[in-house]
C-alpha positions, 0 to 999 in steps of 0.5 A, spaced: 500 500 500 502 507 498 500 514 500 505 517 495 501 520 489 495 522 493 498 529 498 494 533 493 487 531 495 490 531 503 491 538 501 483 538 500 481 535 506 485 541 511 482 545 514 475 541 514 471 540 520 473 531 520 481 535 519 479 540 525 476 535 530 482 529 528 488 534 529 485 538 535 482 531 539 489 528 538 493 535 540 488 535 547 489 527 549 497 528 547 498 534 552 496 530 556 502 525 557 507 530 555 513 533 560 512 539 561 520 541 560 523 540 553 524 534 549 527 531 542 521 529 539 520 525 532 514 525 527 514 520 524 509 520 517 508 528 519 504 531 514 503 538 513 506 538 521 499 540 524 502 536 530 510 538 530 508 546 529 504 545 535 510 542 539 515 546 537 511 552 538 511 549 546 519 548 546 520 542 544 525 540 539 521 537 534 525 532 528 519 532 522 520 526 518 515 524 511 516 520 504 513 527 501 517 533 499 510 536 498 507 536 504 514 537 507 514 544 504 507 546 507 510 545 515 517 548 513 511 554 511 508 554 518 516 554 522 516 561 526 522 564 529 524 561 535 522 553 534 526 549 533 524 544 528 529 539 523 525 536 516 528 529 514 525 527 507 525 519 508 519 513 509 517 510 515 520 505 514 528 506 514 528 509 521 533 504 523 538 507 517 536 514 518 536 515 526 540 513 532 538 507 537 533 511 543 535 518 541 528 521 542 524 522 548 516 523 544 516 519 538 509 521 534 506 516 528 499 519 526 496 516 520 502 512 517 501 504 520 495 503 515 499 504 509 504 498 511 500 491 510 505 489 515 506 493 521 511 490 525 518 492 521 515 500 522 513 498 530 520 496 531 523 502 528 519 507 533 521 502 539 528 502 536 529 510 536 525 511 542 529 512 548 527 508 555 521 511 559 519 514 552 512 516 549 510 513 543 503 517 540 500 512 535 494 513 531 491 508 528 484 506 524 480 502 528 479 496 526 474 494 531 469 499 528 470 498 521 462 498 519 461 504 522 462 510 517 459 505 511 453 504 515 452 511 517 452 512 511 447 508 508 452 502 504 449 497 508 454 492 503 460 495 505 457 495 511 456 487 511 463 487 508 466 491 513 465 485 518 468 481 516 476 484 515 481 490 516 481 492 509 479 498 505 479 504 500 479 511 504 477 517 503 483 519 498 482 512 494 488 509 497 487 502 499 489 502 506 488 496 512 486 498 520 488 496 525 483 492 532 485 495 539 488 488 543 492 485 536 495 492 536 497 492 544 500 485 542 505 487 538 506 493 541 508 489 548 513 485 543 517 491 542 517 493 549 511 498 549 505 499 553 500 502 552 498 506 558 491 510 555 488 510 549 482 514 547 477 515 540 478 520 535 472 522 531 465 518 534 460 524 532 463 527 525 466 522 522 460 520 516 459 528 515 462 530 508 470 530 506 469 538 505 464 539 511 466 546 513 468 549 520 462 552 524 462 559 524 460 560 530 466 559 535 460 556 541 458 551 536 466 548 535 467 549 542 461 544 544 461 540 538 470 539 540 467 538 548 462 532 546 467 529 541 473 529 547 469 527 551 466 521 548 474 519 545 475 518 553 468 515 555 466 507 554 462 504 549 463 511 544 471 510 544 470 503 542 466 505 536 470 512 534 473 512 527 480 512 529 483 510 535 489 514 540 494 510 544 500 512 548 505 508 550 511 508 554 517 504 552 521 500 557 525 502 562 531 497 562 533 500 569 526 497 571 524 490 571 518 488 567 511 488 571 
């Protein structure tokens, strides 16, 4: 599977309202696990960098890795004076030859696994380059959900099909793969990462519109991104979200497994 190709409807999608909500939930449930003191923090499949600009705006030394020139331009666009933030033009999956062992202590990979038919080798390179204690914010397609957006959307087909497997064509027409919650905790374990909290993205605004614009009223976006965030964190909404938030720690050697 591949993304390449496909930035140029990405970029039609930003801004949105699904675009907002992702971006701004994501943002909140991460501020949430950060420190609160600078760290070395790697992107991984950063996009146009709605992520990397939000921390390096809060002081973070932010390395912004992506396999596309294109969107790298959009990031670098947004870099003001005083961040601190290094672009790296390079795939996922060869972090292991673009980066030293442990050497970043917040490693984000938002939106990429689905493009990988097998995640393993990239999950292995964020465990590789992320140092011990470290945090890993992954975003993923719920693969526990996959009939959701097809059944609110009235394709009771795609709705049945969607039972019965992980594989699907996306929004950009990009065949991609989703990932269910306990398998992916599983593979993550392997790599020496738990999984310490995980939330729903996207349970309310996921079937509306690619170009579903931003409410006007700034009262209506506060209510709507509240009732989002709430229901990203609550049982049974966030089983049920189109994308699914885990943050992981990594595996202190000093410490013994528990």
């Amino acid at each position: 599977m591949e993304f390449t190709g496909a930035e140029g409807r990405w970029r039609e999608g930003l801004g949105s309202l699904r675009d907002v909500v992702r971006q701004e939930l994501v943002a909140r449930q991460l501020a949430e696990q950060l420190p609160a003191t600078a760290r070395n923090v790697l992107d991984v499949g950063c996009g146009q960098g709605t992520q990397a600009l939000k921390l390096a705006a809060r002081g973070h030394h932010v390395t912004a890795l992506d396999a596309s020139r294109e969107l790298l331009g959009l990031l670098e666009a947004g870099i003001q004076p005083g961040m601190h933030v290094r672009t790296v033009l390079g795939r996922a999956e060869r972090l292991g030859e673009l980066f030293e062992p442990g050497g970043f202590d917040v490693v984000l990979c938002h939106g990429v696994l689905m493009y990988f038919d097998d995640p393993g080798p990239v999950l292995a390179g964020l465990a590789r380059v992320l140092a011990p204690g470290g945090l890993l914010s992954l975003l993923v397609r719920n693969g526990d959900a996959m009939a959701m957006r097809p059944g609110l959307l009235g394709d009771w087909a795609g709705a049945l099909r969607a039972f019965d497997g992980t594989r699907y064509v996306n929004r950009l027409g990009v065949p991609a793969r989703a990932d269910r919650r306990a398998e992916l905790t599983g593979r993550l374990a392997v790599q020496g990462l738990e999984v310490r909290q995980w939330y729903g993205v996207r349970v309310f605004t996921d079937a509306l519109p690619d170009g579903a614009p931003v409410p006007g009223d700034p009262g209506d976006l506060r209510d709507l991104l509240a009732a989002e965030e709430r229901a990203g964190r609550t049982d049974p909404y966030r089983a049920v979200s189109a994308l699914t938030h885990l943050l992981c720690r990594a595996r202190d050697a000093r410490r013994p497994a528990t």
